[in-house]
N, C-alpha and C positions, 0 to 999 in steps of 0.2 A: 684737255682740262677745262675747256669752256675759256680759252682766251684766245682763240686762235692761232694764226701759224705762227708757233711758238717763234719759228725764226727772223720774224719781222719786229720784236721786241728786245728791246734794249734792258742786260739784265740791270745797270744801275737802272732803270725807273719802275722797276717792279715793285709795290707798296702791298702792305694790307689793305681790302675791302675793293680791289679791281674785279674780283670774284663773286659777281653780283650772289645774293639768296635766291636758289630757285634755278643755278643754271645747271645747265645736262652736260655730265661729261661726257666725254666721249669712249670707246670702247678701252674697256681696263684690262689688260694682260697679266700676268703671274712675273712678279720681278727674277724668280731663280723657278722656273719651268722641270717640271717633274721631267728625269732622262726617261729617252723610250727605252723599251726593253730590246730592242732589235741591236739598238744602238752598241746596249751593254754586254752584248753576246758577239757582236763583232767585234769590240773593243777587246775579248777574251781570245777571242779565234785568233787576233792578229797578236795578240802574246803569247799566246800557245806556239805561231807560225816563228815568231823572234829568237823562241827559246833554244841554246843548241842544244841537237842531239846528243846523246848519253851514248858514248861509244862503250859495247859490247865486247870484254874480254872473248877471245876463243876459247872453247872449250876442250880440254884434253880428254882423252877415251886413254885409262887406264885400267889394265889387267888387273883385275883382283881379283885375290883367293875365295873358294865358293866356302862362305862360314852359315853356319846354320840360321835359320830366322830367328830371330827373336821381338818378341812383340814389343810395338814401341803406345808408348800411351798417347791420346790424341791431344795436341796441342790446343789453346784455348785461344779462337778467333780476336784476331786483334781489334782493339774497340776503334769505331768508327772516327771517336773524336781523338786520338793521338796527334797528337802536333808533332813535325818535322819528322815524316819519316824518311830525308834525306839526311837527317843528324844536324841540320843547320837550327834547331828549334821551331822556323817559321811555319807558317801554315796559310795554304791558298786560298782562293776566294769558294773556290770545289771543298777545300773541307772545314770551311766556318760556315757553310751554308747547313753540313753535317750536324752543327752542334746541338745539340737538345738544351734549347733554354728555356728556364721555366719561370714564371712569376709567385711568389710564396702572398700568401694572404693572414696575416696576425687576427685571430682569433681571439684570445685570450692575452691580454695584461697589467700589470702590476698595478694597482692604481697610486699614484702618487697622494700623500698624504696633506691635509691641508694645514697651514702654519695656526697657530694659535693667535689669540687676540694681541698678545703680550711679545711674540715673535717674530721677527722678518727671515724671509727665504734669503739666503746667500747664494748669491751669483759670480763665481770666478770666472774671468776672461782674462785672454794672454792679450797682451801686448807688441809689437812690433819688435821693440828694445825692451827687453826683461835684464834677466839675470844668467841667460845662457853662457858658455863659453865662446862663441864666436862674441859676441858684444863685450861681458867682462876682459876679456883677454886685447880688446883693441882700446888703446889709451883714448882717441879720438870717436869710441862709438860709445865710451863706459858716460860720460855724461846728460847722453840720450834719454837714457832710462829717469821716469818721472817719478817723482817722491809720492811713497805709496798712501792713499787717503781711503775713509770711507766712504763713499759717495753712497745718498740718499735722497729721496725725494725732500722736498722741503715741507710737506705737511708732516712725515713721520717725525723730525728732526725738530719743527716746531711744538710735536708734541712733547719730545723731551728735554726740551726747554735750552735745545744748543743751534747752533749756528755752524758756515763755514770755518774753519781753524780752530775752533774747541775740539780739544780733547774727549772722545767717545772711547768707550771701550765695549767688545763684539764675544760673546760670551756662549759657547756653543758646549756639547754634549764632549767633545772630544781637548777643548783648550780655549787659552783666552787669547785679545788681541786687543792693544791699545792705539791705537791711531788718531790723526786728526778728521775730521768731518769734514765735508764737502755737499752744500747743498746742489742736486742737479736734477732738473726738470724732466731730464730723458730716463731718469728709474723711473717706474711705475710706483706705486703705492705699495709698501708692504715687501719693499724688497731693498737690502745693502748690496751693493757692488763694490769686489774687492779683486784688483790685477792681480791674477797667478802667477808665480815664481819670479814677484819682485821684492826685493827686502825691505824690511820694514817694521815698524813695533818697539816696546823700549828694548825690547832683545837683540834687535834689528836680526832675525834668521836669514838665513838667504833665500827662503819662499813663506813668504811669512802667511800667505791663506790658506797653505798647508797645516797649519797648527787651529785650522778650524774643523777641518774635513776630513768626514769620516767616510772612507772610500766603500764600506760596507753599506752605508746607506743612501738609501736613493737619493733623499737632498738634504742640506745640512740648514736648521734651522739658529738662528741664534739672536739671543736678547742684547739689545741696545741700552748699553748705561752712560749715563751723564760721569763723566771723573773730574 
């Protein structure tokens, strides 16, 4: 690395800028080295060689009656990628090499629609501690869960003339929702942020950004009022 033999260096006096501008390291290797293929083909051989043989029931020769032919219809070849045909489900490294994987390319889609002047897009995100069963149901995890707010950027919020802790109400195609405001730098412009299935509202529901959202459409837009 252009300090020389590393071994003669004491790591406490190692510092910034001992690594002059301009020096030549020295030959650079691959930290995790592509496996050779030989390597991975004897690695197979010798778990092929590990594996026990499959003991061979005998086979009995029994007499039977001579019955007429009868045509049998042809069975349909078994598909190459069947997983575990020893019934255990698994599948080796021989027949995932089998599989036909394909990569799909999107063509054509939906465009999303753009919000109005007067509108902000709603963005529900979950939380760590919601309103699940495992959280409500444990007395020591149910105070985790954080009181539900609208968070917004602070330019939209100064447009409607409120602040953090005032009363907003969130007003969409499908329902309404009263909450306190939350100014926060990390919305973008033009969008509310509101926690998925934590309760909240004068109703208090037990998912209360559900009473915005309409799962029929692509994004839920909703008007910001002052109350």
């Amino acid at each position: 690395m252009g300090l020389g033999d590393i071994k003669k260096l004491a790591l406490s006096e190692l510092s910034w800028g001992q690594l002059q501008l301009g020096t030549k390291l020295g030959e650079i290797g691959p930290v995790f080295p592509r496996a050779d293929k030989s390597a991975i083909e004897r690695m197979q051989q010798m778990e092929d060689q590990q594996r026990p043989p499959v003991a061979e029931e005998p086979k009995q020769t029994v007499a039977a009656p001579a019955v007429p032919a009868v045509p049998v219809a042809p069975q349909p070849a078994a598909s190459p990628t069947t997983p575990g045909t020893d019934g255990s489900g698994k599948i080796t490294i021989d027949d995932f090499a089998k599989i036909d994987l394909r990569v799909g390319i999107v063509k054509v889609a939906e465009r999303v629609p753009k919000a109005d002047n007067y509108a902000l897009r709603l963005v529900a995100r979950r939380r760590l501690y919601d309103a699940g069963s495992s959280v409500t149901g444990s007395p020591s995890l149910t105070p985790l869960v954080p009181p539900l707010v609208a968070r917004a950027n602070p330019y939209d919020l100064d447009r409607l003339g409120a602040g953090t802790g005032d009363r907003v109400k969130l007003r969409s195609a499908r329902g309404e929702l009263t909450l306190p405001a939350q100014a926060d730098e990390g919305v973008p412009r033009g969008v509310v942020a509101v926690d998925f299935n934590v309760p909240g509202g004068e109703s208090a529901p037990g998912n209360a950004a559900a009473t915005l959202i309409d799962s029929r459409q692509l994004v839920t837009d909703v008007r910001l009022e002052s109350v």
